[in-house]
Wavefront OBJ file of the C-alpha trace (Angstrom):
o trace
v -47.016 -1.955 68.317
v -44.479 -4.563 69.330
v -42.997 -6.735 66.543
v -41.702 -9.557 68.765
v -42.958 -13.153 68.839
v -45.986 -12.197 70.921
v -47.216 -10.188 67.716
v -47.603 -13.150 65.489
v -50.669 -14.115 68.404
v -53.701 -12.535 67.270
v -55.759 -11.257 70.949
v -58.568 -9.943 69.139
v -60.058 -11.651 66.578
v -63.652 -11.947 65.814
v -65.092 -15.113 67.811
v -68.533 -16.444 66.628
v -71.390 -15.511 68.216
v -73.856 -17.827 66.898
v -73.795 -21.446 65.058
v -72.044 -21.186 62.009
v -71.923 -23.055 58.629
v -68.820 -24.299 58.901
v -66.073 -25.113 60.797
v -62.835 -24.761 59.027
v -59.486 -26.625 60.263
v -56.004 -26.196 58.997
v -53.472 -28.380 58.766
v -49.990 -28.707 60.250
v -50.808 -29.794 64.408
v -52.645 -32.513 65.962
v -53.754 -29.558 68.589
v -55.797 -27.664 65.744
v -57.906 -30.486 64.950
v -58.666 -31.684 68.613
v -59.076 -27.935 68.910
v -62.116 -28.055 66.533
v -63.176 -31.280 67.533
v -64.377 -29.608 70.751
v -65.933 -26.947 68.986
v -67.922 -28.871 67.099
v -68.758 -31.041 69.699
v -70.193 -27.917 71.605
v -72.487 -27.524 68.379
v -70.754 -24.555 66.850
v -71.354 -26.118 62.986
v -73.078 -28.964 61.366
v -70.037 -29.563 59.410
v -65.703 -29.413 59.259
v -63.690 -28.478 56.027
v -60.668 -30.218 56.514
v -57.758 -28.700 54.556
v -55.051 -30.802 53.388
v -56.721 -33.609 54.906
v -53.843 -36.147 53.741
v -51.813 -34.928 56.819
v -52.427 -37.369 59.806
v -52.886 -34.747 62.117
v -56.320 -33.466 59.855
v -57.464 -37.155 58.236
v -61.324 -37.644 58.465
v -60.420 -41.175 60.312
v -58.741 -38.949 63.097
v -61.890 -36.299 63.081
v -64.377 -39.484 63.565
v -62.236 -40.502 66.275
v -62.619 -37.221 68.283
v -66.356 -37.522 67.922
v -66.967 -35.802 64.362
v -69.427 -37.938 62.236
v -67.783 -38.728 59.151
v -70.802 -37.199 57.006
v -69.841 -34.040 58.950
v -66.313 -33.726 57.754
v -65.284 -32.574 54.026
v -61.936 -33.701 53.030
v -59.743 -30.653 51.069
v -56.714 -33.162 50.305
v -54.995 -30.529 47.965
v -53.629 -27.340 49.791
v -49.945 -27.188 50.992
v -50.077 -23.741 52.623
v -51.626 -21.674 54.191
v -52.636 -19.465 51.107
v -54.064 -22.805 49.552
v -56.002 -23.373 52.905
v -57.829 -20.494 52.187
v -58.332 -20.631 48.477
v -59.452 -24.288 48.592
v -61.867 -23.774 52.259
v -63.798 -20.650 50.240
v -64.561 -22.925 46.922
v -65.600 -25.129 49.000
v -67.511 -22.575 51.168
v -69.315 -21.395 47.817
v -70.083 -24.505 46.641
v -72.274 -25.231 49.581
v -73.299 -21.314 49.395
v -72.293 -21.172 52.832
v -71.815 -17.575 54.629
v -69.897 -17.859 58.062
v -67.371 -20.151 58.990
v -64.696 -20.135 62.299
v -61.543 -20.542 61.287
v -59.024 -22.756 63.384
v -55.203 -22.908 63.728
v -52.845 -22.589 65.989
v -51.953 -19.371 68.333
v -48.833 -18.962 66.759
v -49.940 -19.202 63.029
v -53.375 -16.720 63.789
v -51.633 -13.291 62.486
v -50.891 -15.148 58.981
v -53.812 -17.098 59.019
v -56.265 -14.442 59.962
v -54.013 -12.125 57.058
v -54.399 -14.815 54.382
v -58.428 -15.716 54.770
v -59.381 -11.928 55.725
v -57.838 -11.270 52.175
v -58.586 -13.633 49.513
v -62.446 -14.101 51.427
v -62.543 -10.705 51.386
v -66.113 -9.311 52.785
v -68.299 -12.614 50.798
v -68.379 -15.042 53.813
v -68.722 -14.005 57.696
v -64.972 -15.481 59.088
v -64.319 -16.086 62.718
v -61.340 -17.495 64.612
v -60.526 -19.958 67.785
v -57.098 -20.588 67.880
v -55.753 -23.645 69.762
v -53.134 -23.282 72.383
v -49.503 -24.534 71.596
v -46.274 -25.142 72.155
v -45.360 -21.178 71.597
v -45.465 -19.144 75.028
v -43.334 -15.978 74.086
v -43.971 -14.721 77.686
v -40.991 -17.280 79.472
v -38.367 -16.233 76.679
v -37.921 -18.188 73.656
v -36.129 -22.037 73.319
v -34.521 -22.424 69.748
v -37.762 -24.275 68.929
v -39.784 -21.222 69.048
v -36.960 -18.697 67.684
v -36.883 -20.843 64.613
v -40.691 -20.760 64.129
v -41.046 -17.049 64.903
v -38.225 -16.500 62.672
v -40.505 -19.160 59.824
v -43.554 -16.794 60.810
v -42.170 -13.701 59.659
v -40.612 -14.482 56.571
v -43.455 -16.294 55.580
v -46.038 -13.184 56.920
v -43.598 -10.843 54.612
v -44.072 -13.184 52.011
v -47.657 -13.853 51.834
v -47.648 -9.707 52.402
v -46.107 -9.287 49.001
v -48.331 -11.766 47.587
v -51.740 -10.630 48.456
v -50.744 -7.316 47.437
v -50.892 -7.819 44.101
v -54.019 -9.725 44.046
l 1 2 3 4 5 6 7 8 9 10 11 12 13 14 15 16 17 18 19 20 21 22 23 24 25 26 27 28 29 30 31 32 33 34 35 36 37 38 39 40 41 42 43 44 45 46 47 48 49 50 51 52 53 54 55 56 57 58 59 60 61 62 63 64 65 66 67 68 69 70 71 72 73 74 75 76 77 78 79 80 81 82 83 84 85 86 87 88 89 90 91 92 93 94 95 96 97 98 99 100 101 102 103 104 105 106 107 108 109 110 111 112 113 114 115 116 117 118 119 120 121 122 123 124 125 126 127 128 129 130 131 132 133 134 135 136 137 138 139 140 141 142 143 144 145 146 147 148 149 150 151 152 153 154 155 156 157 158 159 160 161 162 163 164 165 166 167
């Protein structure tokens, strides 16, 4: 196994075969929520959790805009990580006594994302993942951009490591 910046992409995540309940879109890039945007629009879910949906790049307005009926969406305005996207999306999930839901970030984020939600939704709710395309292409070498953010990835992967360990 290679521990470089290509590592933080997860290849082979579960992808939904089937509608499911919900769709559920973290914060942090414009590219995530355009990302599910599309999915939905291909009729993949009935409905979008947005998580900390006080960012501009996950705001309802901005969902409605890409073609998401605003009945559709679910604000989450309170999570400021990744951990909290996760926490907040499966009380939400439960609520609703939904089962499945796709998950949807960004490439570079998947390995912590798919970490995170795998762990604290444990085996209760059928998870899936589409990850949008970004910025990060570890395959042309790395700018100081991306060295930075891989650099932010693994601390932060360590991190939430520690963390769901003793959960």
């Amino acid at each position: 196994m290679k521990l470089g910046p290509e590592f933080l992409i997860v290849k082979d995540a579960p992808q939904p075969s089937s509608e499911v309940d919900a769709i559920i879109v973290l914060s942090g890039n414009a590219d995530r929520l355009q990302h599910a945007a599309d999915l939905y629009n291909e009729g993949l879910a009935d409905t979008m959790i947005l998580t900390n949906s006080t960012e501009s790049e996950t705001t309802k307005e901005r969902a409605v805009s890409l073609g998401v009926p605003g009945e559709a969406a679910i604000e989450e305005p309170h999570a400021e990580s990744t951990y909290e996207n996760a926490t907040f999306s499966k009380n939400i999930m439960e609520e609703n006594e939904w089962d499945s839901a796709l998950v949807v970030t960004s490439d570079y984020h998947s390995r912590r994302t798919k970490m995170t939600f795998e762990s604290i939704y444990g085996n209760e709710i059928e998870l899936t993942y589409s990850f949008s395309s970004s910025f990060f292409d570890p395959s042309d070498g790395l700018n100081e951009h991306e060295e930075k953010m891989t650099f932010n990835e693994y601390v932060k992967m360590i991190g939430y490591s520690i963390r769901l360990l003793f959960e």
